[in-house]
Kinemage of the C-alpha trace (Angstrom):
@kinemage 1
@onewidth
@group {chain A} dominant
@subgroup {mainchain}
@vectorlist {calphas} color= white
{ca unk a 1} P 0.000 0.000 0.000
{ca unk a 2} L 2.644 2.203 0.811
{ca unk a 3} L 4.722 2.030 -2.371
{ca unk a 4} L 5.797 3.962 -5.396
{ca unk a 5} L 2.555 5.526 -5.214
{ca unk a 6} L 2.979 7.406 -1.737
{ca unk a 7} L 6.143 9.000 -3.392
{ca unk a 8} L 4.540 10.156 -6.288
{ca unk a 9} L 1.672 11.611 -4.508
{ca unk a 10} L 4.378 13.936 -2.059
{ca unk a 11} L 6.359 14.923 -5.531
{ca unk a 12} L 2.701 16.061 -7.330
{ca unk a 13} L 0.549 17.226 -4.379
{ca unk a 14} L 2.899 18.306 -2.126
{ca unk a 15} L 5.276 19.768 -4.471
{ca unk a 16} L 8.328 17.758 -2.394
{ca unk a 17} L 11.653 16.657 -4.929
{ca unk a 18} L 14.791 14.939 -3.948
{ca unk a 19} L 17.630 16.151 -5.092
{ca unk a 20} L 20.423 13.431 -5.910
{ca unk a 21} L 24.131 13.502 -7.180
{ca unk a 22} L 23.447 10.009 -9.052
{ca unk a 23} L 24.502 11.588 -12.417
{ca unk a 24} L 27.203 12.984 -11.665
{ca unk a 25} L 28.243 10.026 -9.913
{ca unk a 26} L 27.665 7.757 -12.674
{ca unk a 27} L 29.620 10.291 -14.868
{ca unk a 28} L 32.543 10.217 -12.542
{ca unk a 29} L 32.551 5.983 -13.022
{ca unk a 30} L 31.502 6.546 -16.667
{ca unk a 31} L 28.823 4.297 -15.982
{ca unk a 32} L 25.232 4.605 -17.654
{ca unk a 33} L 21.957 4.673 -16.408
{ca unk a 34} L 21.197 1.074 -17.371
{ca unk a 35} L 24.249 -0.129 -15.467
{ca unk a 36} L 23.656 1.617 -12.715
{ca unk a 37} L 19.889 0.162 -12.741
{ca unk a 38} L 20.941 -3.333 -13.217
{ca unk a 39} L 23.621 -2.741 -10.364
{ca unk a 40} L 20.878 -2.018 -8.013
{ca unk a 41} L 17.998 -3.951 -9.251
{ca unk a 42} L 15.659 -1.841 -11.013
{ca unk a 43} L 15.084 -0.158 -14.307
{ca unk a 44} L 16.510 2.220 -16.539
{ca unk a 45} L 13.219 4.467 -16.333
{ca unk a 46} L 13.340 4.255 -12.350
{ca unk a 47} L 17.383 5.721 -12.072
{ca unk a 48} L 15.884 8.401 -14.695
{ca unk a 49} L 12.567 9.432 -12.728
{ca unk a 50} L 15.177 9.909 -9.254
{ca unk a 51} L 17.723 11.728 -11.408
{ca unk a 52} L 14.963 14.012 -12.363
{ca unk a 53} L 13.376 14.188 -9.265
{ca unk a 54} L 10.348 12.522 -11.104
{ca unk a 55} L 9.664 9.917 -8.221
{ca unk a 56} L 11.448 9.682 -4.756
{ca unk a 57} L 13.691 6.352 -4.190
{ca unk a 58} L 12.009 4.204 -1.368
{ca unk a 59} L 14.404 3.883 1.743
{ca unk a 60} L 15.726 0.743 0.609
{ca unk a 61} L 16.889 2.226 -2.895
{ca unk a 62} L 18.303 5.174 -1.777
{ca unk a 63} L 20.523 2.684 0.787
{ca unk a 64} L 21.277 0.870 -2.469
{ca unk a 65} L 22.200 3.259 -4.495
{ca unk a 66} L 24.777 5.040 -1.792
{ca unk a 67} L 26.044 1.712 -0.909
{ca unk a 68} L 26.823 1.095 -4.332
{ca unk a 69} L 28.699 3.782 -4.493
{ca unk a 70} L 30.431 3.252 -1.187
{ca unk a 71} L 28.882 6.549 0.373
{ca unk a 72} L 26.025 7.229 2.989
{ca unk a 73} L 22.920 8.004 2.365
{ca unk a 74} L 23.456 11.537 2.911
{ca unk a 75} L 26.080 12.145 0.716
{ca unk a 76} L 24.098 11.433 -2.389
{ca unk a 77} L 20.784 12.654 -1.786
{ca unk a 78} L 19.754 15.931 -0.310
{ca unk a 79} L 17.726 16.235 2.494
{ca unk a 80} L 17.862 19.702 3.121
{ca unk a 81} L 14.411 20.088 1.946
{ca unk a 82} L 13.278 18.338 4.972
{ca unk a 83} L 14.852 21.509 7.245
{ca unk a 84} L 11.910 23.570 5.944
């Protein structure tokens, strides 16, 4: 119930985005979206939506994603949103 869906619905009604550093991250490794995706177990269009700040990563993800590139949470996406 509380899925992709709950994100979306805080990016559209609420007006809430995420902001990442996944593409410049994947630039640094010279890696693509798809790789990156397939690295982390989802697809191309999800790593797109987050880059975009399209659709929120679920908790899980976002630990994926930073572990993957050996960083914390924290230093890939930016939370200071949440301060307001």
């Amino acid at each position: 119930m509380h899925s992709k869906h709950c994100n979306e619905d805080i990016n559209l009604k609420g007006g809430y985005k995420l902001k990442t550093r996944i593409a410049e991250l994947r630039k640094e490794k010279k890696m693509s979206q798809e790789e990156l995706a397939l690295a982390v177990g989802v697809t191309r269009q999800t790593i797109t939506s987050i880059e975009v700040e399209k659709y929120v990563a679920s908790l899980p993800l976002a630990y994926k994603i930073a572990h993957y590139f050996n960083m914390s949470i924290e230093q890939v996406f930016d939370f200071s949103q949440l301060d307001d």
